[in-house]
C-alpha positions in Angstrom: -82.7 8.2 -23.8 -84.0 7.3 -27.1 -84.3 3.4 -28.5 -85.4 2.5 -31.7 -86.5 -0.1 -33.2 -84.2 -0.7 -36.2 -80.5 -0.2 -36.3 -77.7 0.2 -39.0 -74.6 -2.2 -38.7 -72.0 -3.0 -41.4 -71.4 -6.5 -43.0 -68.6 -8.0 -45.2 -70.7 -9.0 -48.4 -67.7 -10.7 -49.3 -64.5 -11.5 -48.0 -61.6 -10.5 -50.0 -61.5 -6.4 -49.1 -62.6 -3.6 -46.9 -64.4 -2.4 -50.3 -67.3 -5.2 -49.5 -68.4 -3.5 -46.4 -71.7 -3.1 -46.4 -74.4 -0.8 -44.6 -77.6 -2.8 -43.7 -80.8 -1.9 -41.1 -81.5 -4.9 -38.7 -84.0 -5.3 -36.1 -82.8 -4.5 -32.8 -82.9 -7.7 -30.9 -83.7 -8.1 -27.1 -81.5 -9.6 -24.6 -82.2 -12.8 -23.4 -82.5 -13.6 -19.8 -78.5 -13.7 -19.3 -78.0 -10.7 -22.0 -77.6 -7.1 -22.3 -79.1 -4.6 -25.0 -75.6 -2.3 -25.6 -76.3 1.1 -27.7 -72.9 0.9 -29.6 -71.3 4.6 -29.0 -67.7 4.4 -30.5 -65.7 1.5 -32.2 -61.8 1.5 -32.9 -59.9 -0.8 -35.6 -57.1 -3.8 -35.3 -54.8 -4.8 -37.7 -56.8 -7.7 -37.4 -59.9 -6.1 -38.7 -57.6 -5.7 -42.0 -56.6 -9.4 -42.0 -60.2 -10.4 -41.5 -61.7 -8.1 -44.4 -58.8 -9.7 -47.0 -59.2 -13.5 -45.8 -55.6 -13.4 -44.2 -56.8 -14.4 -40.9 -56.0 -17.1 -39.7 -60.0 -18.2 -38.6 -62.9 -18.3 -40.4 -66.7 -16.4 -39.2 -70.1 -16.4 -40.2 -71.1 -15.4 -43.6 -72.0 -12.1 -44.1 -69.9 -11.2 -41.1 -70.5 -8.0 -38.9 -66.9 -6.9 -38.3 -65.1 -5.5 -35.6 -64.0 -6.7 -32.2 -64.0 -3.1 -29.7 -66.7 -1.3 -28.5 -67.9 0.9 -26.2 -71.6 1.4 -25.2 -74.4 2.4 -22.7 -76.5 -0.2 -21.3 -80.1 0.5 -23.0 -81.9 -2.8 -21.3 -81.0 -6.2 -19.4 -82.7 -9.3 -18.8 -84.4 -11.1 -16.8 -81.6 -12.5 -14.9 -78.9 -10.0 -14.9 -77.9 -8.6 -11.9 -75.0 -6.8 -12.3 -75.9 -4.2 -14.7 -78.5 -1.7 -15.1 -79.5 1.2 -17.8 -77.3 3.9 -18.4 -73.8 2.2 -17.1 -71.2 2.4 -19.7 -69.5 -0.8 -20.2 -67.2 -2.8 -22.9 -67.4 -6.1 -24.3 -64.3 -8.5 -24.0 -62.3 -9.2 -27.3 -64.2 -12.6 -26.9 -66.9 -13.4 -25.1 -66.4 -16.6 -23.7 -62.5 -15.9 -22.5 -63.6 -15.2 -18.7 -60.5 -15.7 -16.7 -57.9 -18.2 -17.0 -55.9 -19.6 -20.3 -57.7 -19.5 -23.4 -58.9 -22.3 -25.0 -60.4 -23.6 -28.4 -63.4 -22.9 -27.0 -63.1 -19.1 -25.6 -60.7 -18.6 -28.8 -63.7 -19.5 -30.6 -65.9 -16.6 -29.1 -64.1 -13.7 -31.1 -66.1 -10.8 -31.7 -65.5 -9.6 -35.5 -63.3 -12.6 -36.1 -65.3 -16.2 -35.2 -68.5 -14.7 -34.4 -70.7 -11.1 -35.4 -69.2 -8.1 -34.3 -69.7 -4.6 -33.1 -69.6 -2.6 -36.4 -73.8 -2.0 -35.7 -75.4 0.4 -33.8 -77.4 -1.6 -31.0 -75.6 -5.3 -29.9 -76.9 -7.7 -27.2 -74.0 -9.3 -24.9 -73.7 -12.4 -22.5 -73.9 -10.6 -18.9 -70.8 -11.6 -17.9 -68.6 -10.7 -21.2 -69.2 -7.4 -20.4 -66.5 -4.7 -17.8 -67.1 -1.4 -16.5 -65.8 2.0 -18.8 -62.7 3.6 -16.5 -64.8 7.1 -15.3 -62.2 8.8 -16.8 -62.3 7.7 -20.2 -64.8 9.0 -22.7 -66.8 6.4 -25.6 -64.1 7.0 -28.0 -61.3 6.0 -25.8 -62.7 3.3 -24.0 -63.4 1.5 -27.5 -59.7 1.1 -27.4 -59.1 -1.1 -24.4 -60.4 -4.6 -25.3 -58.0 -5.5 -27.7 -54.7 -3.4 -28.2 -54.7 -2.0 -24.8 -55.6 -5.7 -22.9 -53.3 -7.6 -25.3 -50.3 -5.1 -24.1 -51.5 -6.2 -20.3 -52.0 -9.3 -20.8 -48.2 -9.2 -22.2 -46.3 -7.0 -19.6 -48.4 -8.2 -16.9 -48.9 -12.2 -17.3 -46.4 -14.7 -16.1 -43.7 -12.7 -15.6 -44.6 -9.4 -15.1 -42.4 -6.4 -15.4 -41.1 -4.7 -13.0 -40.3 -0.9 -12.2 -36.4 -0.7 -13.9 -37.2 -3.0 -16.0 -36.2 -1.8 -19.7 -39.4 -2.8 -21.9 -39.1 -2.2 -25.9 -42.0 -1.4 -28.0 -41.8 -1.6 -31.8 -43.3 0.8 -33.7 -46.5 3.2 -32.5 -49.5 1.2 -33.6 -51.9 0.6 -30.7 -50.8 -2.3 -29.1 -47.3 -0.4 -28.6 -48.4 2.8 -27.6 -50.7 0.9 -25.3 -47.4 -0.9 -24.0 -45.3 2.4 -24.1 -48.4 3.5 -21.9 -48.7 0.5 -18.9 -44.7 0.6 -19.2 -44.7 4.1 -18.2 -47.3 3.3 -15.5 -45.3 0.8 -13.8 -41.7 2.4 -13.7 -40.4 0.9 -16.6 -37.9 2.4 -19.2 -39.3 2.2 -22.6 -37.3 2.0 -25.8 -40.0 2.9 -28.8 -38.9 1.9 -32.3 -40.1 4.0 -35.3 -39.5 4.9 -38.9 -41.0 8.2 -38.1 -39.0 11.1 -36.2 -42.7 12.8 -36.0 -44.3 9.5 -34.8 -40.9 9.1 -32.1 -41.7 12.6 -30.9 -45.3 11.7 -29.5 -43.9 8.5 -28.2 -41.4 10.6 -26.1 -44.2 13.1 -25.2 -45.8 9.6 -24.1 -43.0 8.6 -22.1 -40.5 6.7 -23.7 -36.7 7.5 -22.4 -34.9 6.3 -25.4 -36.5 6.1 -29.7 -34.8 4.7 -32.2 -35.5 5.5 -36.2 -34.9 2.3 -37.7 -34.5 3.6 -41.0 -31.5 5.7 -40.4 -30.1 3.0 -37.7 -30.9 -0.6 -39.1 -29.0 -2.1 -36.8 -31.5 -1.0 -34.3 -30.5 -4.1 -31.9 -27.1 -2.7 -31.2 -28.3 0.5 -30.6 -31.0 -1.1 -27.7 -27.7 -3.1 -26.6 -25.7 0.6 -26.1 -28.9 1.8 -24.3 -28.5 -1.2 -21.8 -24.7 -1.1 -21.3 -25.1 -4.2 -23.0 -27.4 -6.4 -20.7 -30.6 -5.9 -23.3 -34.4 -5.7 -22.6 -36.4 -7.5 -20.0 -39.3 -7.5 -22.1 -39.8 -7.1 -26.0 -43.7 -6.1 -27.5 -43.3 -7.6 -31.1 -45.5 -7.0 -33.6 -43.2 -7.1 -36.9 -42.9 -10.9 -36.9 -40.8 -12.5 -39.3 -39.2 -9.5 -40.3 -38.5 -7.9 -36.7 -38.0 -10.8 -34.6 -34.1 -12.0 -35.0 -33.1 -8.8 -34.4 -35.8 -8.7 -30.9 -33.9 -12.1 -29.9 -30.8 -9.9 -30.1 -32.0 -6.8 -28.1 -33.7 -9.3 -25.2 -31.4 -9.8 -21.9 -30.5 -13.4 -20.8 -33.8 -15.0 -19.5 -36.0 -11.9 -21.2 -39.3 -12.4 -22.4 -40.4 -11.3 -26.1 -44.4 -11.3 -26.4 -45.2 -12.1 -30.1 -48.4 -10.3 -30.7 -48.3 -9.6 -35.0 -46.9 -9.6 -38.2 -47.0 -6.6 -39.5 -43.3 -6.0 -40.5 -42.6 -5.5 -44.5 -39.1 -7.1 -44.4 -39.5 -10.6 -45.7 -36.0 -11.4 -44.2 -35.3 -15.0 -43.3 -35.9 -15.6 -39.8 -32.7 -17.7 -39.5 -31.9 -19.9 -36.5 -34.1 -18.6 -34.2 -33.9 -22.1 -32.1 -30.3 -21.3 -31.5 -30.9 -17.7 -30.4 -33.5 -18.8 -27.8 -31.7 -21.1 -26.6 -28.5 -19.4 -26.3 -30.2 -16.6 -24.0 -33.1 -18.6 -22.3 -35.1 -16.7 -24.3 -38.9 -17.0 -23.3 -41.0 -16.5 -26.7 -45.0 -16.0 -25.6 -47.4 -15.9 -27.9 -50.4 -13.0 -26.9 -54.3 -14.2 -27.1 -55.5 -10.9 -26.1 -57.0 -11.6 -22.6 -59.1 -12.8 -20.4 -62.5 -10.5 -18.9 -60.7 -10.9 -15.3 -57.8 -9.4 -16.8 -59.7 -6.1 -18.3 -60.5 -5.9 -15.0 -57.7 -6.1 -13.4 -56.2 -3.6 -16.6 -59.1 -1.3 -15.7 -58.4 -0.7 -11.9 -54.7 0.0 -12.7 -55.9 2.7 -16.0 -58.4 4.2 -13.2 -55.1 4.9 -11.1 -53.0 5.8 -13.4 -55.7 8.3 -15.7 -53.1 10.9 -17.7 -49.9 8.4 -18.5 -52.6 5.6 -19.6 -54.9 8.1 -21.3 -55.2 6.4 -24.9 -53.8 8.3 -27.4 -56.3 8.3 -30.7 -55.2 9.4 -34.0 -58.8 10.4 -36.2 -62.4 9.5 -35.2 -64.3 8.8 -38.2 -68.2 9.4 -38.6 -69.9 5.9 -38.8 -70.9 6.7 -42.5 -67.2 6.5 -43.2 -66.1 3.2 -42.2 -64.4 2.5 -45.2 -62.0 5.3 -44.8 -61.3 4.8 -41.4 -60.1 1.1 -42.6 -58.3 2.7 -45.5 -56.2 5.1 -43.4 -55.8 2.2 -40.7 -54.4 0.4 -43.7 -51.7 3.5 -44.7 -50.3 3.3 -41.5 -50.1 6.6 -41.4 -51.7 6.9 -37.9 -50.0 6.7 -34.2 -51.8 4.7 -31.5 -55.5 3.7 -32.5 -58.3 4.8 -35.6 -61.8 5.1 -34.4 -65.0 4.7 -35.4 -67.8 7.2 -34.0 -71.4 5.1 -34.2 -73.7 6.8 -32.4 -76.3 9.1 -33.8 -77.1 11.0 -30.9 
């Protein structure tokens, strides 16, 4: 098990575009007494990651900021104090590493990896202890790098208040990763899933996934009717939005009396008014729930039900792209192009 004693990572000389990312050598630090050494194996992109590189998010980091939020990595030293961990075990950070269990606050918010603080675009990272879960055995680097944000936020969604139940008619919108993640855990729990797509190709794999019903939405716009015929008319228990502005009147319209829309992103291209959503809510005791990703109790929790469920919650990657080609993995993230999630592979041996 080699170490070394430098390390490449990736910084944003510049916010404004993925262009400024920039490869740098660091010293590997050692973990304090409460810390973990992580040897970085496999990193996958967010839309976030995007919003961060071109100053659209909505928080500010560190200058000369390491991006990225999800990793996964082998335990190369602990500290004095750790307990729980030992070299060799294969583990994953949480999206932040102060959200242990509970709400989030300012405070936990505050902790985001690749957002509010350094991230995990780098080769060797040291962890607090406790931010850190256990890798699924039946998930390899490369997959587990996909679970602390896309697949946790789609948890954290279907399984948080009011969690869904097996019947329950859950609709996904398009096949980026928090959807497919959703599609996925849906699947897992007896749900039916409706997936929404522009692609026929893209709708294909989401069937192969499990979805009962697809929708194009470019051939049927008036995809709302269309989920209200798959329901006989009583709509969705459950909505996973990530269109926003442009998706979202017509997600009030597909969601049953008393159904809960989770409102995770914003990457829709129609600029459409959003209307009277008030009204809409209201009218069908709508509950609208904004998504923080999760908590570290809740990756475990997400962890123990992927170990029992290992082929339907398998996560479905698109391309792996060598760590010398970051930038292109964040180009063809930004084409959206891709189905589930893009990662990156950072390990040299």
């Amino acid at each position: 098990m080699a170490i070394y004693n430098s390390a490449r990572e990736y910084y944003l000389s510049k916010i404004g575009s993925y262009d400024n990312l920039t490869l740098r050598t660091k010293e590997i630090e050692q973990p304090k007494a409460n810390e973990v050494l992580v040897k970085v194996h496999a990193v996958s992109l967010n839309y976030r990651d995007l919003l961060v590189a071109t100053g659209r998010y909505l928080a500010s980091g560190p200058t000369n900021l390491v991006p990225c939020s999800d990793m996964a990595g082998e335990v190369m030293s602990v500290g004095e104090d750790v307990k729980d961990w030992k070299v060799g075990d294969r583990v994953c950070a949480n999206f932040a590493i102060g959200h242990l269990h509970g709400d989030p606050t300012a405070a936990t918010i505050a902790t985001g990896l690749g957002g509010q603080v350094h991230g995990v675009l780098t080769e060797y990272r040291t962890f607090p202890a406790n931010s850190l879960v256990s890798i699924p055995r039946s998930l390899s680097y490369e997959e587990a790098s996909t679970l602390p944000c896309a697949a946790l936020t789609a948890y954290n969604a279907l399984h948080g208040p009011v969690p869904m139940k097996a019947g329950d008619y859950v609709l996904v919108l398009g096949t980026g990763g928090v959807s497919i993640f959703g599609l996925q855990l849906a699947v897992a729990a007896g749900a039916v899933v409706i997936a929404t797509s522009s692609s026929d190709e893209k709708l294909k794999i989401a069937s192969k996934l499990g979805a009962k019903h697809v929708i194009n939405y470019k051939t049927q716009p008036n995809w709302e009717q269309e989920v209200m015929k798959i329901t006989n008319g009583a709509g969705v228990d459950h909505v996973i939005e990530v269109g926003g502005q442009g998706t979202l009147p017509k997600s009030i319209q597909s969601t049953r009396p008393g159904g809960q829309i989770h409102i995770i992103g914003f990457v829709s291209q129609d600029t459409t008014d959003a209307g009277s959503l008030v009204v809409g809510c209201i009218k069908g005791a709508i509950t609208l729930r904004g998504i923080q990703i999760g908590s570290r109790a809740q990756f475990v929790d997400m962890n123990r039900l992927i170990a029992a469920h290992p082929i339907v919650t398998r996560p479905y990657i698109d391309r792996v792209f060598p760590f010398e080609k970051a930038k292109e993995a964040y180009s063809y993230l930004e084409s959206q192009a891709h189905i589930g999630k893009v990662v990156i592979k950072v390990t040299r041996d």
